[in-house]
LOVEX-487172 format. One line per 5 residues: number of its first residue (from 1); their letters; for each residue x, y, z of C-alpha. Coordinates in Angstrom, 1 decimal. Layout:
// LOVEX-487172
NUM> a> X/Y/Z ~ ... $
// end
This chain:
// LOVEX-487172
1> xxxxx> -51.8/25.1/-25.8 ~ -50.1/22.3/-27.4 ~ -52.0/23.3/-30.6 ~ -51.2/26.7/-30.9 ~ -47.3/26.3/-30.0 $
6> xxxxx> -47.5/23.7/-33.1 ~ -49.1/26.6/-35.4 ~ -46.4/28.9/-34.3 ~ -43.4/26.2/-35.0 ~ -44.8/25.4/-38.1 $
11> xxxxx> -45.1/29.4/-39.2 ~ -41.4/29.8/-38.1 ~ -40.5/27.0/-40.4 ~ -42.5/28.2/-43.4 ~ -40.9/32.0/-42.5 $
16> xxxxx> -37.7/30.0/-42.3 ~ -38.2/28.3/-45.7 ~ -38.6/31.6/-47.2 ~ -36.1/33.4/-45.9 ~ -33.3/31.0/-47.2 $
21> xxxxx> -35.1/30.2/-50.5 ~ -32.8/31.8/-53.4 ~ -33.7/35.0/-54.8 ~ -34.9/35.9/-58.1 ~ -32.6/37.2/-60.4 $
26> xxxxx> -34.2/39.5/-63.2 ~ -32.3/40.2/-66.6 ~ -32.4/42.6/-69.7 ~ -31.5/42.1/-73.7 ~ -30.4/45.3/-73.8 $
31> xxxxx> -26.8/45.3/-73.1 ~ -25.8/48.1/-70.1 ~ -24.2/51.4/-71.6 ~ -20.4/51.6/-72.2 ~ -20.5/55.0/-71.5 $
36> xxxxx> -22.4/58.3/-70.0 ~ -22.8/59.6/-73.6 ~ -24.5/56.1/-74.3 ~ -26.6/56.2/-71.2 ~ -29.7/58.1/-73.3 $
41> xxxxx> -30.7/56.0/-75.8 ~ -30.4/57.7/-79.4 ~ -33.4/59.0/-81.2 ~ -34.3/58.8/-85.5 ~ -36.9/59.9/-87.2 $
46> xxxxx> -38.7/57.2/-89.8 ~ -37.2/54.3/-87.8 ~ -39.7/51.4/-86.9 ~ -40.0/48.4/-85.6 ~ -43.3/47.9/-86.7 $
51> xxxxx> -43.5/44.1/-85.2 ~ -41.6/41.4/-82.8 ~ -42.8/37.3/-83.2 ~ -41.0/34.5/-80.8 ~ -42.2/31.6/-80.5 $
56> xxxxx> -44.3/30.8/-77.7 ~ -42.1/28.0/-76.3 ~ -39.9/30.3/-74.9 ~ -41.8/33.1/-74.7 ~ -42.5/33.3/-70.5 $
61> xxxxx> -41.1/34.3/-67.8 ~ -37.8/32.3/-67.2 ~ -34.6/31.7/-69.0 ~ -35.1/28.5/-71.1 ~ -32.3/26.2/-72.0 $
66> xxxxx> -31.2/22.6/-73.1 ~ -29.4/20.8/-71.5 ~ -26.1/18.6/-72.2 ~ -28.7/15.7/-72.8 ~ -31.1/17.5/-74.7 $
71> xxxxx> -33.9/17.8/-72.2 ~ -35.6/21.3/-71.9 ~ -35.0/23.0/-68.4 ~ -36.8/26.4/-66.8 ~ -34.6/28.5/-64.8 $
76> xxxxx> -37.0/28.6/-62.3 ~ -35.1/31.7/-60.3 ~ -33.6/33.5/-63.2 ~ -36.1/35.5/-65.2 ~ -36.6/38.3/-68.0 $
81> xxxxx> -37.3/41.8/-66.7 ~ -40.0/42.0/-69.3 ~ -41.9/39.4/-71.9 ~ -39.3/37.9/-74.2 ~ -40.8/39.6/-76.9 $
86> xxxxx> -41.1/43.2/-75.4 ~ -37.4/42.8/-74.7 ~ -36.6/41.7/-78.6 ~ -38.3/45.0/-79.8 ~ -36.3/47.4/-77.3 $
91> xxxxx> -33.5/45.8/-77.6 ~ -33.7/45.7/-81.6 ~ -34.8/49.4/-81.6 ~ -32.2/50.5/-79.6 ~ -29.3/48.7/-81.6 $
96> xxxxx> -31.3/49.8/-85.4 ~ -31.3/53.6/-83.7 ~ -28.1/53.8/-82.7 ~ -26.0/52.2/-85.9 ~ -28.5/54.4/-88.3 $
101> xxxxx> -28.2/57.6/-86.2 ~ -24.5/57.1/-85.9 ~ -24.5/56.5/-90.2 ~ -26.3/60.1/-90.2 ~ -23.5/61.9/-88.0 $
106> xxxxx> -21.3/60.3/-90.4 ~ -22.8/61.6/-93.4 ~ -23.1/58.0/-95.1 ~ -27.1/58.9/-95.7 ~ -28.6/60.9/-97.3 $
111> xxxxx> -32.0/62.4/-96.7 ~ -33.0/58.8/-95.5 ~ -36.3/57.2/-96.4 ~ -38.5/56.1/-93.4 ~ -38.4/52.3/-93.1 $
116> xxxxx> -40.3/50.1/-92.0 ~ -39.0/46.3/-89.9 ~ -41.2/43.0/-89.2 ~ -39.1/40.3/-87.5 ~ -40.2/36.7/-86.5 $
121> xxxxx> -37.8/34.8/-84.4 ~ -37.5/31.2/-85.5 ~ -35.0/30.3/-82.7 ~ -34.3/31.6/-79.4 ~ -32.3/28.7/-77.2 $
126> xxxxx> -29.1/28.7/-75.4 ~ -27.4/26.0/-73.6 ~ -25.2/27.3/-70.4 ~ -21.3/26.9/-70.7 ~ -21.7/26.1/-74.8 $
131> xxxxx> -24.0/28.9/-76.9 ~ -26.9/30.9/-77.8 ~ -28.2/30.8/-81.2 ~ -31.1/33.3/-82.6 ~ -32.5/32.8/-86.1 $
136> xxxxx> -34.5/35.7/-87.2 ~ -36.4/36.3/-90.0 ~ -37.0/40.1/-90.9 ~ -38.6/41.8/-93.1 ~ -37.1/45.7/-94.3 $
141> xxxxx> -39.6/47.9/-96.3 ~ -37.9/51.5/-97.3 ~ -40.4/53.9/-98.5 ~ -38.8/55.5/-101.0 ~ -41.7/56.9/-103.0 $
146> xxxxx> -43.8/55.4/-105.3 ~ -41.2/52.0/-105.6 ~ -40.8/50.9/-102.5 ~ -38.1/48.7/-101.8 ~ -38.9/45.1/-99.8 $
151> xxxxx> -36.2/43.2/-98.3 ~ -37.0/39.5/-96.8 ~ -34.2/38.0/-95.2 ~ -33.1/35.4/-92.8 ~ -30.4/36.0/-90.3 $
156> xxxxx> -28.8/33.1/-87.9 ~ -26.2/34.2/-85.3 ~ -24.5/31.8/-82.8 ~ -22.5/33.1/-80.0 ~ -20.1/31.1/-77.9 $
161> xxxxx> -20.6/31.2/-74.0 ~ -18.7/30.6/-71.2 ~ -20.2/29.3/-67.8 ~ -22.7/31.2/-65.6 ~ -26.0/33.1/-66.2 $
166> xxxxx> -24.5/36.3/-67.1 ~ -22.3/35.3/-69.9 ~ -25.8/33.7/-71.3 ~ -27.4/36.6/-71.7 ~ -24.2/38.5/-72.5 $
171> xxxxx> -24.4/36.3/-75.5 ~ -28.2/37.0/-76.4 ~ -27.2/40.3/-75.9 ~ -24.6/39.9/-78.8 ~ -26.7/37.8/-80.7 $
176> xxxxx> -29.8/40.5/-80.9 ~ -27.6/43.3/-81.8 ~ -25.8/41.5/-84.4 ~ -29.3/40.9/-86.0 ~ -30.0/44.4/-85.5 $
181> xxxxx> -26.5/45.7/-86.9 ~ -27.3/43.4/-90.3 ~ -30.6/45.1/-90.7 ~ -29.1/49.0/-90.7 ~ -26.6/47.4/-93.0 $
186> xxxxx> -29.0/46.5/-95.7 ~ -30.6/49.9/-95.1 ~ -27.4/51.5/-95.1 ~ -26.7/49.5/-98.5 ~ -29.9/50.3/-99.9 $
191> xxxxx> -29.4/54.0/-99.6 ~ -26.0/54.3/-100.9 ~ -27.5/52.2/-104.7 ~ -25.3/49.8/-103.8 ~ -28.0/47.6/-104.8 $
196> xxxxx> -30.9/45.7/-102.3 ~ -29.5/42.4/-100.8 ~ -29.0/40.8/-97.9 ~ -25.9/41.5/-96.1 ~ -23.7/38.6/-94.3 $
201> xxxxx> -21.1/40.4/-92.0 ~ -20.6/37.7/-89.6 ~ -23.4/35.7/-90.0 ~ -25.7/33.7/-91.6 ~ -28.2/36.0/-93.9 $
206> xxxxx> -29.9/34.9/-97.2 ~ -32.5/36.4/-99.1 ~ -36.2/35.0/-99.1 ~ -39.4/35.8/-100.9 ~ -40.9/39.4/-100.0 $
211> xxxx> -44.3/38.2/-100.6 ~ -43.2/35.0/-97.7 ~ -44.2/35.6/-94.2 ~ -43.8/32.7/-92.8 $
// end
């Protein structure tokens, strides 16, 4: 009797335990829509992302930072919705889509060549309450006929964060598309023979070796 009203303590403990133990919190780099009309993601032809790279370090699960003295922490309770790098290529597509369907309704191109994007993400940390910095390196082919234009460039983007989780991924959020806004610009440049380079509209970009994949 004894035994069996110890078994039944200890499972309201452990039931207990889990009841009170914090909740998982699940988050997305794709930013929310600012509108209804921005609530269906736009569609282009001859757009795509053709490959995502992170590096493995922080490719799991959990939110990885640093911390103020420069140890390596797991956010244990706050996580990604989806692998690190499925989230880079949705989040990327999304944000290439929309700025070169948006140059279309414009008019700004042209009969636009397909083209083709390879990124590799050097860095991928954040520290809460300071920044988030994302180094990319990408990789633009256009396929405009028989001389096809490669573009190999490195982008670096850090964003300034206040405190708390969702201002941390507010500012990945910022960080991917502002990777993914100077990509369309260097397609956008490339169409309108204004000459192949790599743009810098407010951040870090410079040109590298096509034939380097690092």
């Amino acid at each position: 009797m004894k035994r069996a009203c110890s078994l039944r303590v200890g499972f309201l403990i452990a039931m207990a335990a889990a009841c009170t133990s914090a909740p998982i919190h699940y988050h997305t780099l794709t930013p929310a829509p600012v509108d209804a009309a921005g609530a269906i993601p736009p569609s282009a032809d001859g757009v795509a992302l053709v490959s995502v790279k992170i590096p493995a370090q922080v490719d799991r699960p959990e939110l990885v930072v640093r911390q103020r003295n420069g140890e390596i922490a797991l956010l244990e309770n706050e996580e990604w919705i989806a692998p690190p790098a499925e989230e880079l290529r949705t989040a990327l597509s999304i944000e290439l889509v929309r700025q070169l369907t948006s140059a279309d309704a414009r008019g700004l191109r042209r009969d636009p060549p397909p083209i083709m994007v390879r990124v590799e993400i050097e860095r991928f940390e954040s520290a809460p309450g300071d920044y988030v910095l994302v180094t990319a390196f990408w990789h633009l082919r256009i396929n405009a006929g028989p001389g096809q234009e490669v573009l190999a460039c490195r982008t670096e983007v850090n964003e300034r964060v206040a405190n708390g989780i969702p201002a941390l991924v507010r500012g990945y959020q910022l960080a991917i598309a502002s990777i993914a806004d100077t990509i369309a610009s260097a397609a956008l440049r490339s169409d309108a023979e204004n000459g192949t380079g790599c743009p810098a509209t407010g951040s870090l970009a410079t040109p590298r070796s096509a034939g380097d994949h690092r």
